[in-house]
N, C-alpha and C positions, 0 to 999 in steps of 0.2 A: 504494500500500500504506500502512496505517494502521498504526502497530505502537502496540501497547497494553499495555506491560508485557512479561510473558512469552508472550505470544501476539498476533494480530491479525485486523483484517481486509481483504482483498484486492479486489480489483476481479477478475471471470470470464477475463480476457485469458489470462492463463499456462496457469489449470486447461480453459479449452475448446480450445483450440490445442492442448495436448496431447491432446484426447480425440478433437479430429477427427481426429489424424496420426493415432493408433492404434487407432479407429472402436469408439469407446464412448461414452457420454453421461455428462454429471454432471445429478444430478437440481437440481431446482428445486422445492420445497416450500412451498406458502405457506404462512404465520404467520399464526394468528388469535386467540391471547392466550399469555401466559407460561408455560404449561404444554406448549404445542406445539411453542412453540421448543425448551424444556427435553428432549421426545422426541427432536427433531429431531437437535438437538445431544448427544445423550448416545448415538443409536444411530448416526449416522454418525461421533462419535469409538470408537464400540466396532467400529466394521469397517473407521475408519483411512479414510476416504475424504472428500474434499471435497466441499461441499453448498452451495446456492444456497438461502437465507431467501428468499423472494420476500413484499412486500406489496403488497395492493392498497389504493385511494383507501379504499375502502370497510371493510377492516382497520385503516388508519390509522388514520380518525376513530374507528373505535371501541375500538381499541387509547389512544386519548388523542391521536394528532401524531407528526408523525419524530423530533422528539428523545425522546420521550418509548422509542417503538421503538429505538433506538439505544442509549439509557441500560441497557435492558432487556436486549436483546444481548448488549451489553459486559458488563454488570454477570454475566450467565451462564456467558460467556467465560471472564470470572477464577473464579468461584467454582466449577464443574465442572472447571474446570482444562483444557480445552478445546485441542486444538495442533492442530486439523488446520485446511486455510485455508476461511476462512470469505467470504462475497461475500453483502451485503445488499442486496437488489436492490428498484426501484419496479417493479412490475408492472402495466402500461396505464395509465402515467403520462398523462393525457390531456391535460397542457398545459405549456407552458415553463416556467410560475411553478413547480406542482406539482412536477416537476423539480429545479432548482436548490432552490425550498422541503427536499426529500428530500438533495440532495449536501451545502447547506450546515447540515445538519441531521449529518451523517457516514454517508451513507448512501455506500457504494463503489461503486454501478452502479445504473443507471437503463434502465427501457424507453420510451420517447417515443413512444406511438402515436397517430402523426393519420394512420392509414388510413383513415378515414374520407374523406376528403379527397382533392381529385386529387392527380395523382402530385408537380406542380407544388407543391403546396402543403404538401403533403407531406415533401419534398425543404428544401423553406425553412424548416419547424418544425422537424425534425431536426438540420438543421444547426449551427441556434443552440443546439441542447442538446447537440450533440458542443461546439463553441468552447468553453461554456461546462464542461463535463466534464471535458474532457480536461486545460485548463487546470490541473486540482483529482486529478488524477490514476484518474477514474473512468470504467468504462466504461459504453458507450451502446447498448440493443439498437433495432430496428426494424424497424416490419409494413410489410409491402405486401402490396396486397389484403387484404381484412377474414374475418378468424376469425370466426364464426359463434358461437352459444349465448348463456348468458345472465346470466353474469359479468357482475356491477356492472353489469348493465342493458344489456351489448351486443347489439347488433342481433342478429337472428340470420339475416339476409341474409348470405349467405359472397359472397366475389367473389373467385378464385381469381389468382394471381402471373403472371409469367410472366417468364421471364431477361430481357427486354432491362427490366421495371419493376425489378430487382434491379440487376443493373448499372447503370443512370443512379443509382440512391440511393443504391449503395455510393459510386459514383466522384465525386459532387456533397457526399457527407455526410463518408465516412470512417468509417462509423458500426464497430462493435467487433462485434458479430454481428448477423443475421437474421432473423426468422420467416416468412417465404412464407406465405401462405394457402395453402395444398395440401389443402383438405377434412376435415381436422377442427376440432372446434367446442368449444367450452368446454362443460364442466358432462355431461349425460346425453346418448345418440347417442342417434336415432330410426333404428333400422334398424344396416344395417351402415357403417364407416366406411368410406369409397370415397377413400384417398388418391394422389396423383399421384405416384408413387414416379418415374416418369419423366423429371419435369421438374424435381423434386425431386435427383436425381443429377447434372442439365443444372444445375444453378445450383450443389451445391456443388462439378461440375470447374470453372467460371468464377470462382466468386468466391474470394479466401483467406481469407475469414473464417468461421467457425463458423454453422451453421444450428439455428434453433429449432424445438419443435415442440409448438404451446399443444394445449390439450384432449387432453393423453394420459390422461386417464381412458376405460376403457371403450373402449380400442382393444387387437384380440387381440395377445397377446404375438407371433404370428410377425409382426403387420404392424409390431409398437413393433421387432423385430427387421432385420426391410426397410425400416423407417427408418432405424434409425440406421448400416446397410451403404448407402445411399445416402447419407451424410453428415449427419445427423442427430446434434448435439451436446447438445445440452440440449434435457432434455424437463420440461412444466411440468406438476407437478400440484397438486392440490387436494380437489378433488369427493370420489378415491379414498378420500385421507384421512380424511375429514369420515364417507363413508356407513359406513368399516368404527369410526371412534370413535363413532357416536350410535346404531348396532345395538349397541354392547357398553354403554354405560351404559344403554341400556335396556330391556337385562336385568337391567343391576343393581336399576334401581326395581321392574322388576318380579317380583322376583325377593325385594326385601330392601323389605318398606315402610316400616321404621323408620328407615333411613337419611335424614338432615338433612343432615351435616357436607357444603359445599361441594366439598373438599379430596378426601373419598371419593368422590364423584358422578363430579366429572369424569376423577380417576384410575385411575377403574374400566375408563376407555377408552385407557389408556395402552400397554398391551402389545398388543392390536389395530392400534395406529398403529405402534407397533415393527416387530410381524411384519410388518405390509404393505411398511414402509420395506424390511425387508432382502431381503422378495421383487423391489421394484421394483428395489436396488441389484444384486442378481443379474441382473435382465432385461437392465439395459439395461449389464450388463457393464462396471461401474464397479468392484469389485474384482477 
């Protein structure tokens, strides 16, 4: 834990442990510049619930760098006056550097994903990003078998979990939670989502740590609901956010053509991002 004044920020450990005991999810929201945080942060302080920032490589750089992300953050924290706990997380951190780049930057949790990779090698990347996390007091998420879609350029080859690859990564890493590949895919579904609720239920009675669940865009609410009754703690979105903010600003162009002022363009999509948040925070029965 980071304390920052009168407020701070936390590492996922306290707020998913409590959501798996009482079988709810905390969302996970990625940040894609200062205005979205600003939603983000101002509608989950207004329904009192804990929220997961999530950035990806590919937010990063265009956000400016992790400190730069952090500075940003903070600096929000204090001035909305912000108390509920906050967890800023790397999202498909894809390498060890990247990583500790993101922790010693004050970033509170990390996702280290070398699914790509045998399970072997896998297990060894992970590893040195837990020693080196945990030391700093953050925590560390990790795939096995590969999420499919096409986030930051990922493959969209899925190659699906299976308890005994969970169990040797947990028990070799120590890692803080998990995402199983269980058939959903980043970004837009082609067809219907076909997830393993089965094996899915089989991995969170074996393991004690919280399970994840990427590409929740565009999965129907009863299967985001038979997720997270099969253990299902945090669910990651993005895509959602993105399609219901860039329908509503453009409406606003085209709607209003004398409009310039940056400030109104993109704020034009801010209660859209609202509403969807507080529908998602219902779903997945986080208050």
């Amino acid at each position: 834990m980071i304390k920052l004044g009168d407020f701070m920020l936390v590492n996922f450990n306290e707020m998913l442990l409590k959501a798996k005991e009482e079988h709810y999810a905390i969302p996970h929201f990625n940040i894609n510049n200062l205005e979205w945080t600003k939603y983000i942060l101002e509608e989950c302080q207004e329904l009192n619930i804990p929220v997961i920032l999530g950035v990806s490589e590919g937010a990063a750089k265009y956000m400016g760098g992790y400190n730069t992300i952090v500075g940003m953050v903070k600096g929000l924290i204090k001035d909305l006056k912000i108390t509920i706990p906050i967890c800023l997380h790397i999202d498909h951190g894809s390498t060890i550097n990247i990583c500790k780049e993101a922790i010693d930057a004050g970033f509170t949790s990390v996702m280290i994903d070398a699914s790509r990779n045998k399970l072997e090698e896998n297990i060894k990347i992970t590893k040195e990003v837990v020693e080196y996390a945990h030391k700093k007091g953050v925590s560390v998420e990790a795939e096995v078998g590969h999420i499919g879609g096409t986030e930051d350029n990922l493959s969209s080859k899925e190659t699906n979990a299976t308890l005994e690859e969970c169990l040797e990564l947990y028990n070799l890493t120590k890692i803080d939670a998990i995402a199983p590949a269980l058939g959903s895919v980043h970004g837009f579904y082609k067809g219907e989502p076909n997830l393993d609720f089965e094996t899915m239920n089989l991995i969170n009675k074996n393991l004690p740590i919280p399970l994840v669940l990427h590409g929740g865009t565009g999965i129907p609410n009863d299967k985001i609901e038979q997720a997270i009754e099969n253990g299902i703690s945090k669910i990651n979105i993005n895509t959602d956010l993105q399609v219901v903010w860039s329908k509503q600003v453009r409406e606003k162009l085209q709607n209003d053509s004398s409009v310039y002022d940056p400030r109104k363009i993109i704020n034009s999509g801010e209660e859209a991002v609202k509403k969807r948040i507080r529908e998602i925070v219902t779903l997945f029965k986080t208050n």
